[in-house]
C-alpha positions in Angstrom: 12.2 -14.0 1.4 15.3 -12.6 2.4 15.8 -12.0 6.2 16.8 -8.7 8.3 19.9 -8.3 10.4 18.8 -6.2 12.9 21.7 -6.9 15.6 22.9 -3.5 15.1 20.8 -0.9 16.8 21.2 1.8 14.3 20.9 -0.1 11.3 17.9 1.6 9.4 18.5 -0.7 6.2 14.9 -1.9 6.0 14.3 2.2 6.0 16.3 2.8 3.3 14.4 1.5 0.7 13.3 4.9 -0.8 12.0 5.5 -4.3 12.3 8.4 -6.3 9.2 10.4 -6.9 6.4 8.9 -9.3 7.3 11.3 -12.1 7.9 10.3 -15.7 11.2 11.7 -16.8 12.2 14.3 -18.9 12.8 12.7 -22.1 10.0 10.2 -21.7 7.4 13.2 -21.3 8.9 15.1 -24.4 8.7 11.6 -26.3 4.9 11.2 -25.7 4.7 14.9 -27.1 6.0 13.6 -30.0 3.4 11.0 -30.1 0.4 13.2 -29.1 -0.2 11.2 -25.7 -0.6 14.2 -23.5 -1.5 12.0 -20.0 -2.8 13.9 -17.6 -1.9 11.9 -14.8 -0.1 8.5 -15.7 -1.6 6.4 -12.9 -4.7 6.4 -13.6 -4.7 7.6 -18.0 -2.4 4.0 -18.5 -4.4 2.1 -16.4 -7.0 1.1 -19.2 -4.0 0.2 -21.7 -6.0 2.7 -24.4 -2.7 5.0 -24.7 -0.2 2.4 -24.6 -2.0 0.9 -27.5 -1.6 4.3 -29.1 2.4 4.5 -28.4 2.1 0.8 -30.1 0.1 2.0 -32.9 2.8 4.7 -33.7 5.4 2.2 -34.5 3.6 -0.9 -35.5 0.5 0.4 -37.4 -0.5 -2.2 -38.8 -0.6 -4.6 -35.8 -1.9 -2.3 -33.3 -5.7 -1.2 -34.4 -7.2 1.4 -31.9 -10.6 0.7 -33.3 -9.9 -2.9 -31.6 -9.5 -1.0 -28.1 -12.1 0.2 -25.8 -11.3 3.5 -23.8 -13.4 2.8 -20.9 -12.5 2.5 -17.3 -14.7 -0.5 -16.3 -12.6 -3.3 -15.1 -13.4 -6.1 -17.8 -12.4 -3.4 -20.2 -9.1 -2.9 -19.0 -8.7 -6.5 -18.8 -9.6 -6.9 -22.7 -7.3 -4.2 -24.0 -4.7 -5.4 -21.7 -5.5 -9.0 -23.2 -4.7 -8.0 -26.4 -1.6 -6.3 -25.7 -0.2 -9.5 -24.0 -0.8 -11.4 -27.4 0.7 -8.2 -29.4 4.0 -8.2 -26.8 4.2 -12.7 -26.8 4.3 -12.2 -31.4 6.5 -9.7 -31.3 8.7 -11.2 -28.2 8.7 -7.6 -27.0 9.9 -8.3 -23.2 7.1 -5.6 -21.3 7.7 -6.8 -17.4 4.6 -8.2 -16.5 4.7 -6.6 -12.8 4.5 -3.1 -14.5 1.2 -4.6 -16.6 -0.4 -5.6 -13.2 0.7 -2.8 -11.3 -0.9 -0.4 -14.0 -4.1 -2.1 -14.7 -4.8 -1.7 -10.9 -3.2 1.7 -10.0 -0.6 1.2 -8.4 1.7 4.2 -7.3 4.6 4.1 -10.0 3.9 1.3 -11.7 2.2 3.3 -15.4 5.5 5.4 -14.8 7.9 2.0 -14.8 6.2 0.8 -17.4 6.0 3.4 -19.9 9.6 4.1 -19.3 10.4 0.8 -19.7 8.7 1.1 -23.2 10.8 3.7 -24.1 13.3 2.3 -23.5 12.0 -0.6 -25.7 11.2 1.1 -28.6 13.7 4.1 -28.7 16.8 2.2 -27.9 18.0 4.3 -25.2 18.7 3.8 -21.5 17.3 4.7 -18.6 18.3 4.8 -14.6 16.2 1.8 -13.4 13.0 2.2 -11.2 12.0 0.3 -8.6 9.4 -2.8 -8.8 8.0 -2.1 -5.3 4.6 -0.6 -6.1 3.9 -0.6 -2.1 3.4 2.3 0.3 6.2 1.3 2.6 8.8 3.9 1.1 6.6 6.4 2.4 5.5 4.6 5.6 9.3 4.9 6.1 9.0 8.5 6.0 6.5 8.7 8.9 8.0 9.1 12.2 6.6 5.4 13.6 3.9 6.6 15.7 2.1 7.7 12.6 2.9 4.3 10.4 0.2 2.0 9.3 -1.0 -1.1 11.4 -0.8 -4.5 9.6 -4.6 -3.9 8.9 -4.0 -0.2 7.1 -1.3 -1.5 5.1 -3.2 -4.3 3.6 -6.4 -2.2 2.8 -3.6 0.0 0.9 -1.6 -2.2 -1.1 -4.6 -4.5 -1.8 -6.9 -3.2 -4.9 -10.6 -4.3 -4.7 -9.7 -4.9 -8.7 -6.7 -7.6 -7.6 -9.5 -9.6 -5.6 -11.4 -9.3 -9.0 -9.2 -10.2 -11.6 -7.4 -12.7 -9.9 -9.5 -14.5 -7.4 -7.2 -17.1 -6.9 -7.2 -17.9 -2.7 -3.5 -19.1 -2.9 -2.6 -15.8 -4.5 -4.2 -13.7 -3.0 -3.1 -15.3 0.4 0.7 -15.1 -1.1 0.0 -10.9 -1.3 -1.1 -10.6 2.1 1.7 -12.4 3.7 3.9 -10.7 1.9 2.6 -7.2 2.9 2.4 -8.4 6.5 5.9 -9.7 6.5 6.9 -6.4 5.5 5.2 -5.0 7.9 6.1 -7.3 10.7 9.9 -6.4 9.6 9.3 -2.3 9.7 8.0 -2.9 13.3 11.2 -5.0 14.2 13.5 -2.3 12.7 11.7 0.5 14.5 12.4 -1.5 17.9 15.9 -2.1 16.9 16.4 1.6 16.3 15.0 3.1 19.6 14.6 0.4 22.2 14.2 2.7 24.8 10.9 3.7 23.5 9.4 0.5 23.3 11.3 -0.5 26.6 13.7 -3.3 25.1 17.2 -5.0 26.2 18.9 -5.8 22.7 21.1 -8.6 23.2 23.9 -10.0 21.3 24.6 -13.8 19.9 25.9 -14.5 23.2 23.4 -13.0 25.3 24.7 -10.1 26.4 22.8 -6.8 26.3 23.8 -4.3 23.7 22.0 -1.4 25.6 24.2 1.7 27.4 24.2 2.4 30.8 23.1 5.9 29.3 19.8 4.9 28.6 18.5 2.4 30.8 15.4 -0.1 29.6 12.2 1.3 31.0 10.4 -0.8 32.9 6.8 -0.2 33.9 6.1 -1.2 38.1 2.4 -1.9 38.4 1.3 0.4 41.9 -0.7 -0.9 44.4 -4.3 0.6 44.2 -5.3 2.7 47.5 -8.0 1.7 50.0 -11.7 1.9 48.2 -13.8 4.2 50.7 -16.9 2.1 52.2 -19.7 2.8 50.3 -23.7 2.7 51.5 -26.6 2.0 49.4 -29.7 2.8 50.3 -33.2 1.5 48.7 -35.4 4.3 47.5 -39.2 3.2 47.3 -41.1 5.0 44.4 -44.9 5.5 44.7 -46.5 3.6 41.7 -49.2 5.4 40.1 -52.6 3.7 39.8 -54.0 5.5 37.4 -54.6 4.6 33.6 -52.7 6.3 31.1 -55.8 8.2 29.4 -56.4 9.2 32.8 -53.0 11.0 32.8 -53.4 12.6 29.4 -57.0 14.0 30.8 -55.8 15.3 33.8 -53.0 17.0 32.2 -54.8 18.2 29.0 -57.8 19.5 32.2 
């Protein structure tokens, strides 16, 4: 894990880590055209592996049979197409990054998009710009002013899949994944205090101690005020009459 230098004030570097949209490109669309694969929407038509065996099945025909591939949705589904791609890709040493894999079968924002582009790129020779491997929400967390960010909490329930837990319900793993996410998280909470101290009322200090705050804008500090005198206060007992009568008497009288 590599470490944050956030001795700088306005260094938003931990901010910066933007990714482009979750579109396929151009080409890429006009390529599946070609091939009849008319996705409707890439993260979740890719998930099942059913239309990348189709893009296989153009160029290897005789490998690839659809009839062997289920198009349903269910979980152990996906996992059995996605099964038998991994063979197809280890026989035919065709290098599929197996982050994309994972971060399709489970939905993860941009992850069908990296992979299918990174098929292209496979199969048609030509090049690409390079997407980013961070399937995460924290580009757009970074977008949020801070007060609207996720907790620690939010973050995991958004970057952890109920599938994940289910396909891979290894504890190690899955412990790996969360303290990961709450590193990240940790670290966007250190750069938003780095950035504007004053808000969270911080002295920044320097490796030799010295504070890096201006005389301009002064650390708040919060003075706890005395409370005021409590007025005396008199209680009084209140005696209530208890009835002797019966309930059914009640109801009589009343109904009378």
């Amino acid at each position: 894990q590599s470490h944050l230098n956030l001795s700088n004030a306005n260094s938003g570097v931990y901010c910066r880590r933007l990714t482009t949209m979750a579109t396929l490109s151009r080409p890429v669309l006009k390529w599946l055209q070609e091939l009849a694969i008319l996705p409707k929407s890439s993260r979740w038509d890719f998930a099942n592996g059913y239309l990348v065996a189709q893009i296989f099945n153009a160029y290897y025909p005789d490998l690839v049979l659809m009839h062997s591939f289920d198009p349903g949705v269910a979980l152990d589904r996906k996992l059995a197409n996605w099964d038998m791609l991994r063979t197809f890709f280890k026989t035919q040493s065709i290098a599929v990054q197996e982050d994309f894999v994972e971060g399709t079968i489970h939905c993860k924002p941009g992850a069908a998009e990296a992979l299918v582009e990174q098929i292209y790129t496979l199969l048609t020779k030509k090049s690409l710009p390079p997407r980013s491997t961070d399937f995460t929400d924290f580009a757009y967390q970074c977008t949020l002013p801070p007060h609207a960010r996720a907790t620690a909490v939010s973050a995991i329930r958004s970057n952890v899949r109920p599938t994940e837990l289910v396909a891979h319900p290894d504890q190690i793993q899955t412990t790996q994944r969360l303290d990961s996410i709450v590193y990240h998280q940790q670290a966007l909470r250190t750069t938003e205090r780095a950035v504007d101290p004053d808000r969270f009322g911080i002295t920044l200090r320097g490796p030799t101690g010295h504070a890096l705050s201006s005389p301009s804008s002064p650390t708040r500090t919060l003075t706890p005020t005395s409370p005021g005198p409590i007025a005396a206060m008199t209680c009084t007992q209140v005696k209530v009459a208890q009835s002797l009568r019966s309930p059914v008497d009640l109801r009589a009288s009343l109904s009378g």
